[in-house]
C-alpha positions as CSV (number, residue, x, y, z in Angstrom):
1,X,-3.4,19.3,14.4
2,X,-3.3,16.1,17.0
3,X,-6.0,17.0,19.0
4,X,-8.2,17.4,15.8
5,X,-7.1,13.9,15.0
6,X,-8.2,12.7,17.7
7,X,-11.6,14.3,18.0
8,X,-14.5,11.9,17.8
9,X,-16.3,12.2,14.5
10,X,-19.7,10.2,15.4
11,X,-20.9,7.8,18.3
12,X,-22.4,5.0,17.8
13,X,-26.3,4.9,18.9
14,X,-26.4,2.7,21.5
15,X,-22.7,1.8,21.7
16,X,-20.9,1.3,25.1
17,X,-19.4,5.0,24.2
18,X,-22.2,6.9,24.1
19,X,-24.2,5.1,27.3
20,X,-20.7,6.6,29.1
21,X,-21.7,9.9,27.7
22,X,-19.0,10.5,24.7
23,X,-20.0,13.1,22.3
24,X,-19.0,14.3,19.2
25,X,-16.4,17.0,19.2
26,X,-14.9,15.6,22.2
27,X,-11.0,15.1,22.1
28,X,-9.9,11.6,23.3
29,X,-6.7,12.2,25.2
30,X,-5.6,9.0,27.1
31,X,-7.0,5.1,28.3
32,X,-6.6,4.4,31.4
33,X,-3.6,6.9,31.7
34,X,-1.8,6.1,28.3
35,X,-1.7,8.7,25.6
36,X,-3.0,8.1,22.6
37,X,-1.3,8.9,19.7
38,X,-3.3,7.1,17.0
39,X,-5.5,4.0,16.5
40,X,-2.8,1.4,17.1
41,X,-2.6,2.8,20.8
42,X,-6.5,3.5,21.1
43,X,-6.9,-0.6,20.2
44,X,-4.5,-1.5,22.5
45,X,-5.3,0.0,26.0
46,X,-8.9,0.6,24.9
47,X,-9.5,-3.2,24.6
48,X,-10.4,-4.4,28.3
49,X,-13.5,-5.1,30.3
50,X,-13.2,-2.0,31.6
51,X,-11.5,1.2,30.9
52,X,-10.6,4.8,31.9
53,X,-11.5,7.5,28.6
54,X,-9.7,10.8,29.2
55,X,-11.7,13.3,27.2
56,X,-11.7,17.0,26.4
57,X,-14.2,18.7,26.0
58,X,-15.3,22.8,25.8
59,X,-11.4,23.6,27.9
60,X,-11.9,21.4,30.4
61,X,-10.6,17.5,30.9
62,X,-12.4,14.5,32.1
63,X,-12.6,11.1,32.6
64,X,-15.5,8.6,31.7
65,X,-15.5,4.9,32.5
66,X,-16.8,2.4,29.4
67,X,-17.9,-0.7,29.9
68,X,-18.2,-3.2,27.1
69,X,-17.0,-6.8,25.8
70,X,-13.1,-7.6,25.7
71,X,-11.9,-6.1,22.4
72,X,-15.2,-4.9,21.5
73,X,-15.6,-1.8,19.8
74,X,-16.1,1.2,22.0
75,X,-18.1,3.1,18.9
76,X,-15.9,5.8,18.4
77,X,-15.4,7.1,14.8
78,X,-12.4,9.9,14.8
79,X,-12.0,12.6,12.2
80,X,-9.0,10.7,10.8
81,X,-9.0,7.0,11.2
82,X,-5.4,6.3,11.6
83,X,-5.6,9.2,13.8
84,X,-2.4,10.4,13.1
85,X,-1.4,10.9,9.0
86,X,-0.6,8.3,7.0
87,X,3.4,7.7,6.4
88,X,4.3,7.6,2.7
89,X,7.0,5.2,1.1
90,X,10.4,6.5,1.7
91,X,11.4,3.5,-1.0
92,X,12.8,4.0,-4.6
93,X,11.7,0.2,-5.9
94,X,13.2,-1.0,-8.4
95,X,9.9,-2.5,-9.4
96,X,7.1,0.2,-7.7
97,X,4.0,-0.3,-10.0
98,X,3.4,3.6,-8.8
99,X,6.5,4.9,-10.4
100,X,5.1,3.2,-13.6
101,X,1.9,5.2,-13.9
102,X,0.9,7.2,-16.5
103,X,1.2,11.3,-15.9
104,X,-2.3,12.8,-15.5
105,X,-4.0,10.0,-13.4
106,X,-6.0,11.4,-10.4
107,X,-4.0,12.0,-7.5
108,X,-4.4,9.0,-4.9
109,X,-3.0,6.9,-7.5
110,X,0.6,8.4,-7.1
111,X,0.1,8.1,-3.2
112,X,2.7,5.3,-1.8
113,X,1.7,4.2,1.8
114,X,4.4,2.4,3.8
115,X,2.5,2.5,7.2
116,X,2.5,-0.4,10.1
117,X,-0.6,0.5,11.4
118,X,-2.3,0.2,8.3
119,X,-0.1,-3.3,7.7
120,X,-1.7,-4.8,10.9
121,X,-5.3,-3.0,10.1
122,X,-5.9,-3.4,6.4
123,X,-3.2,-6.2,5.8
124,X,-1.4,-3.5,3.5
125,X,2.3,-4.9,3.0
126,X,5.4,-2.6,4.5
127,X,9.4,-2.9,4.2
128,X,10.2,-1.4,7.5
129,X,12.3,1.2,6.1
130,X,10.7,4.0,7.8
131,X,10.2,2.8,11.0
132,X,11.9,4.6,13.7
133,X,13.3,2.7,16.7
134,X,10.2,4.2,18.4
135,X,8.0,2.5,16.5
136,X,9.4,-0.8,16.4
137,X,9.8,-0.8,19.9
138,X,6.4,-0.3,20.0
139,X,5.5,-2.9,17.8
140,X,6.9,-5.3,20.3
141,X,5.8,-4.0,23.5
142,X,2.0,-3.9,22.2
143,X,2.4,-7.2,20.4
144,X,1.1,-6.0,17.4
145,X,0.8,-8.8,15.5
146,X,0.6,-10.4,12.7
147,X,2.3,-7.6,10.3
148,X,2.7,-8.2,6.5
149,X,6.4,-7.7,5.2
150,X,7.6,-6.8,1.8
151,X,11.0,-8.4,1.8
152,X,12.3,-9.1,-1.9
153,X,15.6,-10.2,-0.5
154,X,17.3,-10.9,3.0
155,X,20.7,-9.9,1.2
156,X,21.4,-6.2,2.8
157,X,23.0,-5.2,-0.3
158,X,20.5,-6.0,-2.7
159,X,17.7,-5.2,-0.5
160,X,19.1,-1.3,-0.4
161,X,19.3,-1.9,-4.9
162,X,16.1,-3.3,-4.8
163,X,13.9,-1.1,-2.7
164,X,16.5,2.0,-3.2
165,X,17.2,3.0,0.3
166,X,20.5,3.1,2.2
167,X,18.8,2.2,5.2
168,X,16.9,-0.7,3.8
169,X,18.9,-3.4,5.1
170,X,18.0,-2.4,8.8
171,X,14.6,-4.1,7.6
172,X,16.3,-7.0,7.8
173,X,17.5,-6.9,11.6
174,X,14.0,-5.5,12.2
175,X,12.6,-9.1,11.2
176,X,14.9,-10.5,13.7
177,X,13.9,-8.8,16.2
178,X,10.6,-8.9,15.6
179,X,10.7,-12.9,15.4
180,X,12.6,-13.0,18.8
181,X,10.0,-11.2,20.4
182,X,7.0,-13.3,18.9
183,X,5.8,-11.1,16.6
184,X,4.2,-13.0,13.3
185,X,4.9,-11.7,10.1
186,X,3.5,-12.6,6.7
187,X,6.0,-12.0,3.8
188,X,6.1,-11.3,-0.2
189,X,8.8,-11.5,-2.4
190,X,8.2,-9.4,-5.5
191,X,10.7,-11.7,-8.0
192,X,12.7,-9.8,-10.5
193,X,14.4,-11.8,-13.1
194,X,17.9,-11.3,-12.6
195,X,17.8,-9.8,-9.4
196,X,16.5,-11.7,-6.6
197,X,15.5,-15.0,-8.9
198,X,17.3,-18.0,-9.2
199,X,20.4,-18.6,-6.6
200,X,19.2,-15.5,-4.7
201,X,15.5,-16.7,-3.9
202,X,17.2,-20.2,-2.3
203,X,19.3,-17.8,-0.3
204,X,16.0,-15.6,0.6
205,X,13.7,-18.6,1.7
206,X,16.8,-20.3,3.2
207,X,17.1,-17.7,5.9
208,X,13.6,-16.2,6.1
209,X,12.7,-19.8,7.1
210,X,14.8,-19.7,10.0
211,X,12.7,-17.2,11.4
212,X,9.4,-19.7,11.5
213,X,7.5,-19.9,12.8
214,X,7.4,-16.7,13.4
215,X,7.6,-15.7,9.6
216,X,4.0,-17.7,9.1
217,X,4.0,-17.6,5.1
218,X,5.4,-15.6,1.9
219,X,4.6,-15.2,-1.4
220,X,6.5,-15.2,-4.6
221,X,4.9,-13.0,-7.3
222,X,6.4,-12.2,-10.6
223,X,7.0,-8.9,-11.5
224,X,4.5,-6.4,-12.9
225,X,5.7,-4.1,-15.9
226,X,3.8,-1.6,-17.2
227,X,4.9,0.1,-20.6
228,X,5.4,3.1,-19.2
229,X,9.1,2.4,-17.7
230,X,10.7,4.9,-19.5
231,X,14.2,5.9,-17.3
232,X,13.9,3.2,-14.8
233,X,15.5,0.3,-13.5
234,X,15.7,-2.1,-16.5
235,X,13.7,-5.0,-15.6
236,X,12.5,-8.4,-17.7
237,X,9.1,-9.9,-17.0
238,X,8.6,-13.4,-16.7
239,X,8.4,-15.8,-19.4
240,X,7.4,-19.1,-19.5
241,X,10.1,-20.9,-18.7
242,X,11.4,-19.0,-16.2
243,X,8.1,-19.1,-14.2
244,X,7.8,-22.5,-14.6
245,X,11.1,-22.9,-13.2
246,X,10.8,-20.8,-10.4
247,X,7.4,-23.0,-9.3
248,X,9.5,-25.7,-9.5
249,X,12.1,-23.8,-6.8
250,X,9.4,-22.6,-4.5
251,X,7.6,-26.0,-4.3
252,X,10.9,-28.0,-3.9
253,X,11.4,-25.2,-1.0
254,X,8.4,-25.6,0.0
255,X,8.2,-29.4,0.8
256,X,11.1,-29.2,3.0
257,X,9.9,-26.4,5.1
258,X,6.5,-29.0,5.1
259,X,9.1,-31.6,6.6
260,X,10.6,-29.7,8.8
261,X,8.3,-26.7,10.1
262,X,4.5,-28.3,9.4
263,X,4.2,-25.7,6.6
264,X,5.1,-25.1,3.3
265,X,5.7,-21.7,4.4
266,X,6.4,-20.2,0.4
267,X,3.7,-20.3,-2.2
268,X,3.9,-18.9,-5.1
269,X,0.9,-16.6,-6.4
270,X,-1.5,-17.7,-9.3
271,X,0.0,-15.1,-11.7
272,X,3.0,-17.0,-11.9
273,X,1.0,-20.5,-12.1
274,X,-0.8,-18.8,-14.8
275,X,2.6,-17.5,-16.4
276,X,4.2,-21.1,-16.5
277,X,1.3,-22.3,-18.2
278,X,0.6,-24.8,-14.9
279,X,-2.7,-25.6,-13.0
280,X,-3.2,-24.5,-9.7
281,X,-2.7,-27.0,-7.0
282,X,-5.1,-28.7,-4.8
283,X,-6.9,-26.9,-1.9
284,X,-5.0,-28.8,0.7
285,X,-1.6,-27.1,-0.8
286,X,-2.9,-23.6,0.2
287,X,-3.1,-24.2,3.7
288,X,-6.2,-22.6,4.6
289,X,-5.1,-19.7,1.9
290,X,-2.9,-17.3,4.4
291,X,-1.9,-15.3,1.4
292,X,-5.0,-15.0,-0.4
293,X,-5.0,-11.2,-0.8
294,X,-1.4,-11.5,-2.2
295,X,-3.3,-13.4,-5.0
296,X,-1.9,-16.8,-4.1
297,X,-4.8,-20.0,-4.2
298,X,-7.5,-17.3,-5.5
299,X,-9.0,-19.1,-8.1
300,X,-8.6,-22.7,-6.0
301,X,-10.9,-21.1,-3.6
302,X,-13.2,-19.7,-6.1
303,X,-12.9,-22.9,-8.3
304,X,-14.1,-25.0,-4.5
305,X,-16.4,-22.0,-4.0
306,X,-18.3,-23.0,-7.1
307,X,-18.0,-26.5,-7.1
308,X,-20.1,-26.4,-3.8
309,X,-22.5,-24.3,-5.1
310,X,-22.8,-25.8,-8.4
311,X,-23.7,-29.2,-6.2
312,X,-26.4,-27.8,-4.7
313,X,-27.9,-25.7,-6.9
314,X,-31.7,-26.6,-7.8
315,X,-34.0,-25.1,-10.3
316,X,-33.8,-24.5,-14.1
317,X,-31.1,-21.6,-15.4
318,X,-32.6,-19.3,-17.4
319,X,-30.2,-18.9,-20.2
320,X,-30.3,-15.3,-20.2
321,X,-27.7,-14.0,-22.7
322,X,-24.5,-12.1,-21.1
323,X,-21.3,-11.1,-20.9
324,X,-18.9,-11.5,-18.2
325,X,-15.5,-9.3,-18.9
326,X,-12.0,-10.1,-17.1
327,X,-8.7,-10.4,-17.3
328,X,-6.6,-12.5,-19.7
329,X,-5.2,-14.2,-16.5
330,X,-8.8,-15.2,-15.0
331,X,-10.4,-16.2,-18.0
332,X,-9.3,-19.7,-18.3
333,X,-10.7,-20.7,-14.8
334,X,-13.6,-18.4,-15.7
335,X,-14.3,-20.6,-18.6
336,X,-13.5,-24.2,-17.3
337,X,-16.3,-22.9,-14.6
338,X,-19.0,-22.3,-16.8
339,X,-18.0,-25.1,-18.9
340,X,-18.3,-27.2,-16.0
341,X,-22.1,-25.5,-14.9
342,X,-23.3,-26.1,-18.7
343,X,-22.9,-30.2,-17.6
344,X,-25.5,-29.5,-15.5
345,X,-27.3,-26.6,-16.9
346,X,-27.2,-26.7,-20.9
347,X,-28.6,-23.7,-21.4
348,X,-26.4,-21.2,-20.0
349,X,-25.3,-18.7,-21.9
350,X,-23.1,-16.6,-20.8
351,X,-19.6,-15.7,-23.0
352,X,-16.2,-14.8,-21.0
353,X,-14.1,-11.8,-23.0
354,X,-10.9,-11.6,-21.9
355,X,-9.8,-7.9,-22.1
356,X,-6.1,-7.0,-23.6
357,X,-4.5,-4.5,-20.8
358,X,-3.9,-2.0,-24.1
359,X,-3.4,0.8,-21.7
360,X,-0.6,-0.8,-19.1
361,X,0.8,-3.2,-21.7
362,X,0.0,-6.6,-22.6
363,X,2.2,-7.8,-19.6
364,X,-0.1,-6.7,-17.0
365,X,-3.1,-9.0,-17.4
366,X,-5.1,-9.1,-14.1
367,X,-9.0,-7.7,-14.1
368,X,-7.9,-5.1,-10.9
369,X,-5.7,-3.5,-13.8
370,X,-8.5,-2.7,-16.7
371,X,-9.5,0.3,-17.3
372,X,-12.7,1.7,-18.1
373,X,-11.3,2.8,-22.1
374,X,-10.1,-0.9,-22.6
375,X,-13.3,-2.4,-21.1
376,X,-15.6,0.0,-24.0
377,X,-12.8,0.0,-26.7
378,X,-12.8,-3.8,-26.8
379,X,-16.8,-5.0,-26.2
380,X,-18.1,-2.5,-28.4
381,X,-19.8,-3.0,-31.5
382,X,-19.9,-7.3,-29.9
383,X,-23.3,-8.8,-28.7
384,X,-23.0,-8.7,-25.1
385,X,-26.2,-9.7,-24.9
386,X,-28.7,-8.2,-21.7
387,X,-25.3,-7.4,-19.4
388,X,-22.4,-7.0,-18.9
389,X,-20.5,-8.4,-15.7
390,X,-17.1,-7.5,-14.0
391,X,-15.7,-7.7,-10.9
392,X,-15.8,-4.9,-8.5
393,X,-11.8,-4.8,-8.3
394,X,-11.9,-2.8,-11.7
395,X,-13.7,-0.1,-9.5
396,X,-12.4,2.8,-7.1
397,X,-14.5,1.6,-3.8
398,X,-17.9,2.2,-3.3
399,X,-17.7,4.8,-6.4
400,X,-18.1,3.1,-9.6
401,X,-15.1,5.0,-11.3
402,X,-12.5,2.7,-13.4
403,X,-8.5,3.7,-12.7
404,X,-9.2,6.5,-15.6
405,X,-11.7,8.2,-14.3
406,X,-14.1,6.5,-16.7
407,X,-17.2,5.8,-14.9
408,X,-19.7,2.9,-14.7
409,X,-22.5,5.1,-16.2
410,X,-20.1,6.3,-19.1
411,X,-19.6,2.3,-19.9
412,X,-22.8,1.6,-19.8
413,X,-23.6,4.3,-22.4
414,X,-20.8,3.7,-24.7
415,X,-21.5,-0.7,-24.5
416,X,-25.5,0.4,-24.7
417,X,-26.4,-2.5,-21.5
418,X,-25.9,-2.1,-17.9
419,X,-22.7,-2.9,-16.8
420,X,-23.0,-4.8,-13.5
421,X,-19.7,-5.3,-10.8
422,X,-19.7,-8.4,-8.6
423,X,-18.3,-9.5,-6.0
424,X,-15.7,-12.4,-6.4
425,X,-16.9,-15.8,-4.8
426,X,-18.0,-19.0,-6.4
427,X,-21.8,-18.9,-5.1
428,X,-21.6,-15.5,-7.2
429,X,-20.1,-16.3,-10.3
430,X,-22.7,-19.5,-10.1
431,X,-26.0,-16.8,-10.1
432,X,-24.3,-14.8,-12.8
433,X,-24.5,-18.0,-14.6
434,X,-27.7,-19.2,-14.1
435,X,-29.1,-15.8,-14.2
């Protein structure tokens, strides 16, 4: 099963693997003497000037010299990326969004990866439980680096409540080590009222800031609760007060580590922002956004995004009548946006629907969540106007199916326009206005 792992999928045309000759079929066995094992190891000793590519090919074994660029791509595409299969959550969470799916959603959706490779490829977020001494010693001795930690709590005893492992606290000596050895790590702390909140977060950023700057930033995001919680941990979402409260904590935090480290070092994501009722802050708070993907400065940078634009736009809008769809946390920013274009552009037309998360619960309110039966259920029977907009987070990639299996053409015959995804940006959201 390895070796077919490791068998080259497709080369490249005119890639620096197939001028040394590399086919597809052949089994890459070892770089410049070092077995490979999966992609971590392939990136590593495949990234000089110059290396060695032990192949196999037809029963026999040889070697083939490729030349290319320092960290340059060799052109290789395996039959498995990761080239080795991916390592599922060994976690309970307390708060897993997976455990509070619906029965009879497709199958990926149950899937829970806890994988490092993929942490330092695709900036997925891991709690370290399942990383073997192996591993992390590997980790270190191939500097793989930065890695993106899902921490919660650096209290042992809840951490192994929290993520519902007996070995979970190890994670936390992990972190050590990983610091001592110059390894950066990017954090999140999933906040649970009445768990890791309050007293407990002070203790959390107290001593994960001991670790900078190796620990480069974390994020504080509040909870998501789906209705469909039935026999698990009971859990409390946010309410105003208390996220307003705990922005408040984090910022207070915050400007110390600013004092004392150069960097705020905690930021809290826009959902709680959005939760306490609060603007965002300025551009300059975000720090050149290091945890954009966790949701934290997203709509500064989309609000700067458009700003930009919006100043150099030229030409008429057309005032074509539309539609953009999202959810009930976006639509505020979506709206103070177009507001803001219609000073300079009277014409535009173009309404923002925020859609009610019916099937989750009204607690989850982020577009990535809606589903293709909310999306038709609530804009049907409206005037929409020519089209419909939404972002392409709502979609499975690259196949325009919602998270239940409703599909972009079934949306588009139930709502009667074309429904259109986009991608997120300001310079985007500017042509869907003057469109």
């Amino acid at each position: 099963m390895a070796g077919a792992r490791n068998t080259v999928k497709s080369v490249a045309p005119g890639s620096p693997a197939e001028r040394a000759g590399i086919r597809p079929g052949d089994r890459l066995a070892a770089v410049n003497g070092s077995k490979i094992t999966d992609v971590l190891d392939y990136m590593y000793y495949a990234y000089d000037e110059e290396s060695v590519f032990t192949l196999e090919r037809d029963g026999r074994t040889f070697d083939v010299a490729v030349e290319k660029e320092p960290g340059q791509d060799a052109g290789l595409d395996f039959e498995e990326y990761l080239m080795d299969g991916m390592r599922s959550c060994a976690n309970n969470c307390v708060f897993c969004f997976v455990d509070q799916m619906p029965p009879g959603m497709r199958e990926t959706l149950y899937f829970k990866d806890d994988d490092v490779r993929l942490s330092f490829l695709t900036g997925s977020y891991l709690t370290l439980t399942n990383m073997g001494e192996r591993e992390v010693q590997r980790v270190i001795d191939l500097k793989i680096s930065p890695i993106n930690v899902s921490v919660h709590t650096m209290d042992p005893e809840l951490r192994r409540l929290m993520l519902g492992n007996k070995n979970a606290g190890r994670g936390i000596e992990i972190m050590k080590r990983f610091a001592r050895a110059g390894i950066e790590m990017n954090c999140q702390i999933v906040c649970c009222p009445g768990l890791n909140d309050g007293k407990e977060l002070d203790r959390t950023m107290r001593r994960l800031a001991r670790l900078a700057p190796h620990v480069r930033s974390c994020s504080v995001i509040p909870v998501g609760l789906t209705r469909f919680r039935e026999g698990l941990y009971p859990l409390k979402p946010f309410d105003k007060e208390l996220a307003a409260k705990t922005v408040a904590q984090v910022e207070k935090f915050g400007e110390k580590c600013l004092k004392r480290h150069g960097s705020r070092i905690f930021f809290c994501s826009d959902e709680m922002y959005i939760k306490a009722g609060l603007p965002i802050p300025p551009e300059e708070f975000y720090e050149g956004y290091p945890q954009l993907e966790n949701g934290v400065g997203m709509l500064r940078l989309l609000h700067a995004e458009f700003e930009e634009a919006l100043e150099g736009a030229e030409g008429p809008a057309k005032g074509t009548r539309a539609t953009i769809a999202t959810g009930v946390s976006a639509a505020v920013t979506l709206r103070s946006l177009r507001d803001l274009a219609k000073a300079k552009y009277p014409n535009i037309n173009v309404d923002i629907i925020p859609i009610v998360n019916d099937f989750f619960g009204h607690t989850i309110d982020v577009a990535g969540l809606i589903t293709g039966r909310d999306l038709i259920a609530q804009l049907r029977d409206r005037d929409l106007g020519e089209r419909v907009y939404i972002t392409n987070r709502m979609l499975r990639d690259g196949q325009g199916v919602f998270l239940d299996d409703v599909t972009l053409q079934d949306a588009e015959n139930a709502l009667g326009v074309p429904v259109i995804p986009m991608e997120n940006g300001g310079e985007r959201l500017l042509e869907v206005f003057l469109s």
